[in-house]
FIDODREN-286407 format. One record per residue (C-alpha): residue in three letters; x, y, z. Coordinates in steps of 0.5 Angstrom, whole numbers, plus 500, padded with zeros to 3 digits. Layout:
BEGIN
ALAXYZ...
END
This chain:
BEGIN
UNK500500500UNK506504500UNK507505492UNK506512490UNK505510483UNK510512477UNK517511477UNK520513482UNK515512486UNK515504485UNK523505485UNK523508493UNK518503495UNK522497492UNK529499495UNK525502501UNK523494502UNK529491500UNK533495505UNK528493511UNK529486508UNK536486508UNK537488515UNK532483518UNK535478515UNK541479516UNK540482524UNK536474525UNK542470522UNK547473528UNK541472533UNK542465530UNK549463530UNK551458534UNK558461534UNK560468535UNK558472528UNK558479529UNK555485524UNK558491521UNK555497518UNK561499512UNK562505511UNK558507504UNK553502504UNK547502500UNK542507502UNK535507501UNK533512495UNK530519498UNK531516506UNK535518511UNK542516509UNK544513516UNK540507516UNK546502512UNK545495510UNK548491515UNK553487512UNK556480515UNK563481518UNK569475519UNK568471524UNK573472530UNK577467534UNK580471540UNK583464542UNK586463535UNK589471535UNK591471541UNK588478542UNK583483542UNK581485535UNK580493534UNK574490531UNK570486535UNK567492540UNK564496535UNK561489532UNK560486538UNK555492540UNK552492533UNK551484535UNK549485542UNK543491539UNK541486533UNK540479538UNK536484543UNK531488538UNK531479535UNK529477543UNK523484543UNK520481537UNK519475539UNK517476545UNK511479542UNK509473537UNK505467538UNK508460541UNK506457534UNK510463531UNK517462534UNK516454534UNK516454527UNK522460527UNK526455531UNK525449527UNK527454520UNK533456525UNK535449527UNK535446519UNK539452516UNK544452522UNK545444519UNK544446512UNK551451513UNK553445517UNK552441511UNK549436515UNK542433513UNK536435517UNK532430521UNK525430518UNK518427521UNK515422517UNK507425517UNK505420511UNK506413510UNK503408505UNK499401506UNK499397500UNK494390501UNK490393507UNK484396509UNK483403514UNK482398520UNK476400524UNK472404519UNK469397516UNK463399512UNK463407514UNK465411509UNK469417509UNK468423513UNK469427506UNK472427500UNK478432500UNK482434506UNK486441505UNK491443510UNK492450510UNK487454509UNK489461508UNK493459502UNK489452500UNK481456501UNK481458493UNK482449491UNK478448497UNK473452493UNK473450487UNK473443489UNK466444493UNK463448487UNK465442484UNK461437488UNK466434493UNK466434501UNK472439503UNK475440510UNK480445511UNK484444517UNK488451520UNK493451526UNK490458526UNK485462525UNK483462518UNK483469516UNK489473511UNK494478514UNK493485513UNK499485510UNK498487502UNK500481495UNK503484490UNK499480483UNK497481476UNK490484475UNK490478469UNK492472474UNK486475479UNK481475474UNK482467474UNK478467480UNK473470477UNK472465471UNK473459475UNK467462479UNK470463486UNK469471486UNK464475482UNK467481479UNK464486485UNK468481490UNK474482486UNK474489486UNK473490492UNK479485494UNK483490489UNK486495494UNK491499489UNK493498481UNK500501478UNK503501471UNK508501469UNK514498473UNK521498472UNK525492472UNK533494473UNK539490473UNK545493475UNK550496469UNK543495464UNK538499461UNK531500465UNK526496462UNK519498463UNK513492463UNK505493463UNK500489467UNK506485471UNK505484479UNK500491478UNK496490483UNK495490490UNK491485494UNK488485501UNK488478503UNK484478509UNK478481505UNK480476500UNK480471504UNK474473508UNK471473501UNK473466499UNK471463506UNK465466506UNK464462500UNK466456502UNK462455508UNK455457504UNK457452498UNK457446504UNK464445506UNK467446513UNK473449516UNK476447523UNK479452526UNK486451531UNK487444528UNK494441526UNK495436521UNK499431525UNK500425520UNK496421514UNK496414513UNK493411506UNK490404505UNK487401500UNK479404501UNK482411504UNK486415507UNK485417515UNK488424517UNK490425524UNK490431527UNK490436533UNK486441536UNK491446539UNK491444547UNK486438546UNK487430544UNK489428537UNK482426532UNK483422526UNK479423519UNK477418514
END
């Protein structure tokens, strides 16, 4: 929602974007690290394009062993307290976000911290396959539905379609099935598939539609700009989006389980049993 539109617009919101992306990244790998990584802002870093000069890309430093050197670096006070700022402002964020959110960071951590390491990550193994054999003690009972889409927010649109289509669909959500307010960059072209696979009216499409730019920019470093039309040139509102869909899917017949985790599947002969999870209560399998 930031774009101003015209060139120079989309280019300060661009670098705008990419500066707070850059830093972010750069201030949650040294939170991460499990040996000492410290951060320097250079001296003539890229700036942000019409902001204030002093926010810097923060840029990885050499790692430094005190044992091996033998002694204090001049470098490592000012690194030190650009690390010790980073790690803080890493440990305020966190402390502000749901269980779910910062296990799910952890997690991410942990196989990045193995994939530097070039180890192989442990991986859980949620779907397994019965050859010759029938789901036991669902004899003559049928399924409970036809499909089951894990993740809503992103899988309500096929969840949709399918329903429309005369399927039995659940959906199941670890959270609350509703979109961020944060905005999605799409083509008006791509969106109108919505409307003719009959997930959205044109009115619902619309309204979901929140900003709109032509042309963009696309530049490469010693290039020429290029100019494109109808490329990423809209701006979508995925809770209303969302909402929309939703609102949809519920009246077509389907269901939604809300604060339910997919746990595993097992898929036999006849079906497929799902197990899940509501959050904070026991497990509950699904044919």
């Amino acid at each position: 929602r930031n774009w101003t539109g015209g060139p120079e617009g989309s280019k300060r919101h661009q670098l705008s974007r990419m500066a707070t992306m850059r830093a972010r990244t750069e201030a949650f790998g040294a939170s991460v690290a499990r040996k000492p990584c410290f951060l320097r802002v250079p001296r003539g870093a890229a700036t942000n394009c019409g902001r204030s000069s002093a926010r810097r890309f923060l840029q990885p430093a050499e790692r430094i062993s005190a044992t091996r050197i033998g002694r204090r670096d001049p470098r490592a006070g000012a690194s030190a307290e650009v690390t010790s700022t980073a790690n803080s402002l890493v440990r305020k964020f966190l402390d502000n976000q749901d269980e779910g959110l910062v296990k799910g960071y952890k997690i991410a951590s942990s196989y990045w911290e193995g994939m530097k390491r070039q180890k192989s990550a442990s991986y859980k193994t949620v779907l397994t396959q019965v050859a010759g054999e029938s789901a036991p003690g669902r004899s003559g009972s049928g399924v409970d539905y036809d499909v089951v889409v894990c993740g809503g927010n992103l899988g309500i649109a096929i969840a949709l379609a399918l329903q429309n289509r005369g399927h039995r669909v659940l959906i199941v959500e670890r959270r609350l099935l509703r979109g961020r307010t944060q905005e999605w960059n799409a083509s008006r072209k791509e969106c109108m598939n919505l409307v003719k696979a009959g997930l959205l009216s044109l009115s619902d499409l619309e309204d979901v539609i929140i900003s709109e730019f032509n042309p963009n920019r696309v530049t490469f470093k010693g290039g020429e700009d290029v100019w494109v039309e109808d490329i990423l040139n809209v701006g979508v509102a995925p809770d209303e989006l969302v909402s929309r869909l939703k609102e949809r899917f519920l009246a077509a017949g389907g269901h939604v389980r809300e604060l339910c985790e997919f746990r595993s599947a097992t898929v036999y002969e006849d079906m497929a049993v799902v197990e899940v999870r509501d959050v904070g209560r026991g497990k509950r399998g699904l044919g």
